[in-house]
C-alpha positions as CSV (number, residue, x, y, z in Angstrom):
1,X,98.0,80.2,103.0
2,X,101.7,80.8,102.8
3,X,102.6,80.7,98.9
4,X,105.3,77.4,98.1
5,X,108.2,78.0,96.2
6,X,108.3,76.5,92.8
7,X,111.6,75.9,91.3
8,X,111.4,76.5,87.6
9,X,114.6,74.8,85.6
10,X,115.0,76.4,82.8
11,X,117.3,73.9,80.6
12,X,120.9,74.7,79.9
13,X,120.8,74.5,76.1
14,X,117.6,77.3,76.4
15,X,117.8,81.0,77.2
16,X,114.0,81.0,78.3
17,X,111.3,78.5,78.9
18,X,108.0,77.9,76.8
19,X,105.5,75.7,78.2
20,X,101.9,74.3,76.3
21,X,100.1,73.5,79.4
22,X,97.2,71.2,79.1
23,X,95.2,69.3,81.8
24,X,92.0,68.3,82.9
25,X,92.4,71.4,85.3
26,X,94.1,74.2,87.0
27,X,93.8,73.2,90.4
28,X,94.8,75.9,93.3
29,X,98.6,76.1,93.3
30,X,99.7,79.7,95.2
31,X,103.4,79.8,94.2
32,X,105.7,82.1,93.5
33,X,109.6,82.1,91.7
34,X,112.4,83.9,90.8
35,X,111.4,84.3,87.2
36,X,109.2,86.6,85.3
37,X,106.0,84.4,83.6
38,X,104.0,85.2,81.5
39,X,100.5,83.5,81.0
40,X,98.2,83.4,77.8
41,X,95.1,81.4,78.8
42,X,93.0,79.6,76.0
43,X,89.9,77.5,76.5
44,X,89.9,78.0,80.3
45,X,87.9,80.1,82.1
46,X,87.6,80.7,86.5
47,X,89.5,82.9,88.7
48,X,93.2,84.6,88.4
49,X,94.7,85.4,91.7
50,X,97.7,87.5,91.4
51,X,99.2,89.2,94.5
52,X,96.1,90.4,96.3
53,X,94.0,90.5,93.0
54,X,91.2,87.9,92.5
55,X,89.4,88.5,89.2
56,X,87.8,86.0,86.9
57,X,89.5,85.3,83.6
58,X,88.3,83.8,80.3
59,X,89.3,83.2,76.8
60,X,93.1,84.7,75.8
61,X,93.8,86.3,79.5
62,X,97.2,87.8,78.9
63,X,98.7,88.4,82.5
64,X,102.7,89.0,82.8
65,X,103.7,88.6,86.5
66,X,107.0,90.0,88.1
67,X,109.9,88.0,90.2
68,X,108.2,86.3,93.4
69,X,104.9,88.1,92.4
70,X,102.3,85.2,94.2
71,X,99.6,83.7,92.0
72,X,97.4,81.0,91.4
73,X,94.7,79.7,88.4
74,X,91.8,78.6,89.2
75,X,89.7,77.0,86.4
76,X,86.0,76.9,86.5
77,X,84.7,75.7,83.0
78,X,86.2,74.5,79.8
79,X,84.6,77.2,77.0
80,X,84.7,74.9,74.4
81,X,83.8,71.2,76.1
82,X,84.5,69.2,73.0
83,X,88.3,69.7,74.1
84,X,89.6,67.8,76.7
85,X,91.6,70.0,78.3
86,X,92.4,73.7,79.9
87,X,94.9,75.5,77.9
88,X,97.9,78.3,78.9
89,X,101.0,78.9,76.9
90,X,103.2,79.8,79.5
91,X,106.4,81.9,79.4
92,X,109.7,81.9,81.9
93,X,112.4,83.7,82.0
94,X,114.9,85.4,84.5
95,X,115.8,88.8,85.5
96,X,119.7,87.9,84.7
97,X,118.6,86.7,81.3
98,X,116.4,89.8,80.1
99,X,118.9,92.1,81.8
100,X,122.4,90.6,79.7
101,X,120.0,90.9,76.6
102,X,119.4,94.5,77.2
103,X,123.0,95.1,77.6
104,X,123.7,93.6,74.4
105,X,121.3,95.0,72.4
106,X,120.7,98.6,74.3
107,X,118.0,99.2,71.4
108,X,115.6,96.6,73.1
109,X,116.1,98.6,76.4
110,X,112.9,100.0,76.5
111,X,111.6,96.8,77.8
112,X,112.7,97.5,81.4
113,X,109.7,99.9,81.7
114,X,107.8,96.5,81.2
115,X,109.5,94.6,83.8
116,X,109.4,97.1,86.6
117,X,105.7,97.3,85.8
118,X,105.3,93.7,86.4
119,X,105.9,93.5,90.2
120,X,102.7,94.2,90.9
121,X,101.2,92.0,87.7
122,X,99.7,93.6,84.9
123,X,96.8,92.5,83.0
124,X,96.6,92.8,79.0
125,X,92.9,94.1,77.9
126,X,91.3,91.5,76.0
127,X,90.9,93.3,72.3
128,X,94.9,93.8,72.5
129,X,95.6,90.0,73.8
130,X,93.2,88.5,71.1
131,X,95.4,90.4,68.5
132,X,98.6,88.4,69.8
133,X,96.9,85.2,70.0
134,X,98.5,83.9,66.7
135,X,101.8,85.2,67.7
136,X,101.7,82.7,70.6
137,X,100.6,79.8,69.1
138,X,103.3,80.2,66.4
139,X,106.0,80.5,69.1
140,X,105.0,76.9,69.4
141,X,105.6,75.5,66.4
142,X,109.0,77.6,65.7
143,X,111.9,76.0,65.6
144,X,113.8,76.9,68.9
145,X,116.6,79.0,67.6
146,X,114.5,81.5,66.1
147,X,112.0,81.6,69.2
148,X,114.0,83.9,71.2
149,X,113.9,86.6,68.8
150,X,110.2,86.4,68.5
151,X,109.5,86.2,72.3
152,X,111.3,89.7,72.5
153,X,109.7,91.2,70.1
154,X,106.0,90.3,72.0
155,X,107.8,91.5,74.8
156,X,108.4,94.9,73.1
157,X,104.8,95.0,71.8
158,X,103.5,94.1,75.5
159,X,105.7,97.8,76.7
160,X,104.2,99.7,74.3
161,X,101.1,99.4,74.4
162,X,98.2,101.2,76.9
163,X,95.9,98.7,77.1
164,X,97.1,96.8,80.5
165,X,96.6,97.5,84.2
166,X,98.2,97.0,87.7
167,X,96.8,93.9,89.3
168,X,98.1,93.9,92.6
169,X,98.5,96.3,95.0
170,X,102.0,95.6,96.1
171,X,101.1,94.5,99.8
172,X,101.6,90.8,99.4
173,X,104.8,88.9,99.4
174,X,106.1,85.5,99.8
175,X,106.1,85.1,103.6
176,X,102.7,86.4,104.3
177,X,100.0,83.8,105.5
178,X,97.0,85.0,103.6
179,X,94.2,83.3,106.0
180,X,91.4,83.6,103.7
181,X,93.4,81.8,101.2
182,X,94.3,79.2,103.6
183,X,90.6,78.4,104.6
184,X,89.1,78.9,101.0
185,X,91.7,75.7,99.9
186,X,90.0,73.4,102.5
187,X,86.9,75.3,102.0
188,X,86.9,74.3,97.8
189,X,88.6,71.0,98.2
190,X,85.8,70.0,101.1
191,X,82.7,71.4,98.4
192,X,84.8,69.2,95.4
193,X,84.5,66.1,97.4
194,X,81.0,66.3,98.5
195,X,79.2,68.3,95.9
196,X,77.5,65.1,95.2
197,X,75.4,64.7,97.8
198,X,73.3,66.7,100.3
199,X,75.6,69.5,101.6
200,X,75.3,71.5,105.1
201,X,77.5,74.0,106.3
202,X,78.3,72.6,109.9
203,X,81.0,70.5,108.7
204,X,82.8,73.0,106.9
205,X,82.5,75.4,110.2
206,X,84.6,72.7,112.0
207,X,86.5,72.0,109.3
208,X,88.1,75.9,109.2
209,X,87.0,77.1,112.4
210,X,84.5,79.6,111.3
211,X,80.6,80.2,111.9
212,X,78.3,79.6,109.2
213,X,78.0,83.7,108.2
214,X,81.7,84.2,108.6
215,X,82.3,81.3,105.8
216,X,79.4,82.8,103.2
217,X,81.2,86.0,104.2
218,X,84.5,85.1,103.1
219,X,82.9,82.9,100.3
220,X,81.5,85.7,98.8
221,X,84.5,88.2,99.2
222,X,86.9,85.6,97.2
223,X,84.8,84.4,94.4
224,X,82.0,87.0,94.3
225,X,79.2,84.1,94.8
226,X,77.2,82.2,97.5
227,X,78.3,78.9,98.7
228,X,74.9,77.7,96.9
229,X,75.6,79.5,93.7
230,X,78.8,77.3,93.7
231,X,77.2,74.4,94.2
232,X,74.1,75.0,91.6
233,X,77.3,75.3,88.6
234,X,79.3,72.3,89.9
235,X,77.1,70.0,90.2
236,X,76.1,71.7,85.8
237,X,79.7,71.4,85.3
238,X,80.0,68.0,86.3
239,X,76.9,67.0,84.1
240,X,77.8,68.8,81.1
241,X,81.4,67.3,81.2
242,X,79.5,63.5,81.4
243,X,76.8,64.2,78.7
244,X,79.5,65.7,76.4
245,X,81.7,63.0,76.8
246,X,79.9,59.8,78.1
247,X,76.8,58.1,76.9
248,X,74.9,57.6,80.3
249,X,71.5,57.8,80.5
250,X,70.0,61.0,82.2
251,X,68.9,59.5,85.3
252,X,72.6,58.3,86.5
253,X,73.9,61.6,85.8
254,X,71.3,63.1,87.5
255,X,72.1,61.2,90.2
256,X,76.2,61.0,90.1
257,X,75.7,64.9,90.4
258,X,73.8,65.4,93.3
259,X,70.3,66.1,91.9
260,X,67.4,64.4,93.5
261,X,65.9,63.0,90.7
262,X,66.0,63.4,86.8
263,X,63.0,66.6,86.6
264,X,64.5,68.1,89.2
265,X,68.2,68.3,87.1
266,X,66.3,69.1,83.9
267,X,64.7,72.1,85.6
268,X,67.9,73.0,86.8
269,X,69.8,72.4,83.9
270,X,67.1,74.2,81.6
271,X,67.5,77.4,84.0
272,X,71.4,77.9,84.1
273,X,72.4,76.6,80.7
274,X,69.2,77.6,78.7
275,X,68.4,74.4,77.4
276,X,67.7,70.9,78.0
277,X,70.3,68.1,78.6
278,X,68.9,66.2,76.1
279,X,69.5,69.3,73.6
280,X,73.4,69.6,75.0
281,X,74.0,66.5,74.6
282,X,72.8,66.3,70.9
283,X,75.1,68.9,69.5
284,X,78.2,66.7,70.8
285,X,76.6,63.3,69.1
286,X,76.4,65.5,66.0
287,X,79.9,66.5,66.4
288,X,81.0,63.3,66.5
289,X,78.7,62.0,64.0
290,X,80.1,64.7,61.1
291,X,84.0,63.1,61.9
292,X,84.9,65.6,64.3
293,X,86.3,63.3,66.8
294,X,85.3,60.6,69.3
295,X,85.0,62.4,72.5
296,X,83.2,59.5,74.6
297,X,84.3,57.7,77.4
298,X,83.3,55.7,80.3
299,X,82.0,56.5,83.8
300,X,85.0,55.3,85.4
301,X,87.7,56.3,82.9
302,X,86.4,60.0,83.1
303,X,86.0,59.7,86.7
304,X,89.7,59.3,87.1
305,X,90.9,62.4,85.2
306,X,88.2,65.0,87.1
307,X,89.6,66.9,89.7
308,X,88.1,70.3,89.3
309,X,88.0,72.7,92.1
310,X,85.4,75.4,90.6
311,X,85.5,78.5,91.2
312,X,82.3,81.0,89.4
313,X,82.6,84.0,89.0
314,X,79.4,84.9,87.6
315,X,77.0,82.8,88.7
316,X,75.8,85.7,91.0
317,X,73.7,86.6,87.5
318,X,72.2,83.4,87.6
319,X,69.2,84.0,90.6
320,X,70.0,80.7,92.2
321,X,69.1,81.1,96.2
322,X,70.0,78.9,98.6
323,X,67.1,77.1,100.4
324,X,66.1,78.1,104.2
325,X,67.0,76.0,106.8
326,X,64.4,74.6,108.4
327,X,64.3,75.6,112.2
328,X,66.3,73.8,114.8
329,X,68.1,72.2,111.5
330,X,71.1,72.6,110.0
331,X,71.9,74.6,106.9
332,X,71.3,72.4,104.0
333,X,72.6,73.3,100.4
């Protein structure tokens, strides 16, 4: 898939632009811009694509990308379900910007180092990004004159220290069509639309042109999963979203998220999440019981905010096979 362009304004009265981004998702956007970003990721965890890196990312992902670096979030699962919402603190700024600072203040030049690093992306190791985690959460609540001076000096702690790597390996740019990108888009959105109900793979191979073995193939190469693997933690996802935040009886979940019946989901549910529904579902009511807030909605209003495209990185741990296809038949998931 070609990457879009995504303008970025960056107001007038502002040097650099910090953004709290909250939503019900991170849906597939591969975009690139002019500016340097740099991405702290709380309660939010899927897959990171940067360049040609595709790697899984979790609670405080610190990831600074360079000037028309492609990338893209993914999220898979909220960690913490009794929030409503994926959280980044995202932060943009331009080449011309960092560069006039520099000039002024040659002390703070150091930071170059940082920047030419960040063309290929550079991942901050976990221990090291946990320690900043205040820092960015009090760049929030500064007041905006005294944010720029704070926001350089994370910059200078982000050049100085050793715990980071190169994410990508340089060969992608903005005008490259990235095929397997292109088909895993259609590939997700198709799975997010019918995961639901009894899924078989001959659609999807007319849908992207593929065979059945080239689409696990590729499948497997971009999220490090099966297509039935995927499927198994959607369909959970989709359940523990509507027992943590809806009152419906077992059974209609069950059935809203393409189980057969309401054993067949507990079995299911018991063996990827390690306990029952019934269980998960009593630790929110207690929450919300002890005054820690009314998360519960109805079917239909939740059903309007959920538009996840999941992506798991780990469920290859979690031993669920996808079933035979009987002979003559298609391949049912």
């Amino acid at each position: 898939m070609k990457p879009w362009f995504e303008n970025i304004a960056i107001p007038r009265d502002e040097s650099w632009l910090l953004y709290d981004r909250q939503l019900p998702e991170f849906s597939f956007n591969w975009h690139y811009h002019p500016q340097y970003e740099l991405t702290f990721t709380l309660n939010s965890e899927g897959l990171r694509y940067v360049g040609d890196s595709v790697e899984s990312y979790g609670q405080d992902d610190l990831v600074l990308t360079g000037p028309d670096l492609p990338h893209a979030w993914l999220s898979r699962s909220l960690i913490d379900t009794r929030q409503l919402y994926h959280h980044a603190i995202v932060c943009w700024f331009t080449h011309d910007w960092i560069e006039a600072v520099l000039t002024l203040m040659p002390e703070l030049r150091e930071i170059e180092a940082l920047l030419v690093r960040s063309r290929r992306g550079l991942y901050f190791e976990k221990a090291f990004a946990s320690s900043l985690r205040k820092d960015f959460l009090h760049l929030q609540v500064l007041p905006q004159e005294e944010r720029p001076l704070v926001f350089l000096k994370l910059l200078l702690r982000l050049n100085r220290t050793h715990s980071y790597r190169t994410l990508s390996s340089g060969r992608i740019m903005p005008d490259m069509i990235v095929r397997d990108r292109l088909r895993m888009e259609r590939i997700l959105t198709w799975l997010h639309e019918h995961y639901n109900k009894p899924l078989r793979l001959a659609p999807l191979t007319e849908l992207v042109h593929l065979t059945e073995s080239q689409i696990q193939r590729i499948f497997r190469r971009s999220t490090h999963m099966s297509i039935s693997q995927y499927i198994a933690h959607l369909r959970l996802e989709k359940a523990c979203l509507l027992l943590s935040q809806t009152d419906l009886p077992l059974s209609h979940i069950a059935l809203n998220c393409g189980f057969s019946d309401t054993p067949h989901f507990s079995r299911q549910f018991r063996l990827l999440k390690d306990t029952p529904p019934s269980r998960y579902r009593a630790q929110f009511h207690q929450s919300d019981c002890s005054g820690k807030g009314d998360h519960l909605f109805s079917h239909k209003a939740l059903h309007t905010t959920e538009t996840e495209l999941n992506a798991i990185n780990d469920a290859a741990k979690t031993g669920v096979k996808a079933p035979k296809a009987a002979s003559g038949k298609q391949s049912t998931l």
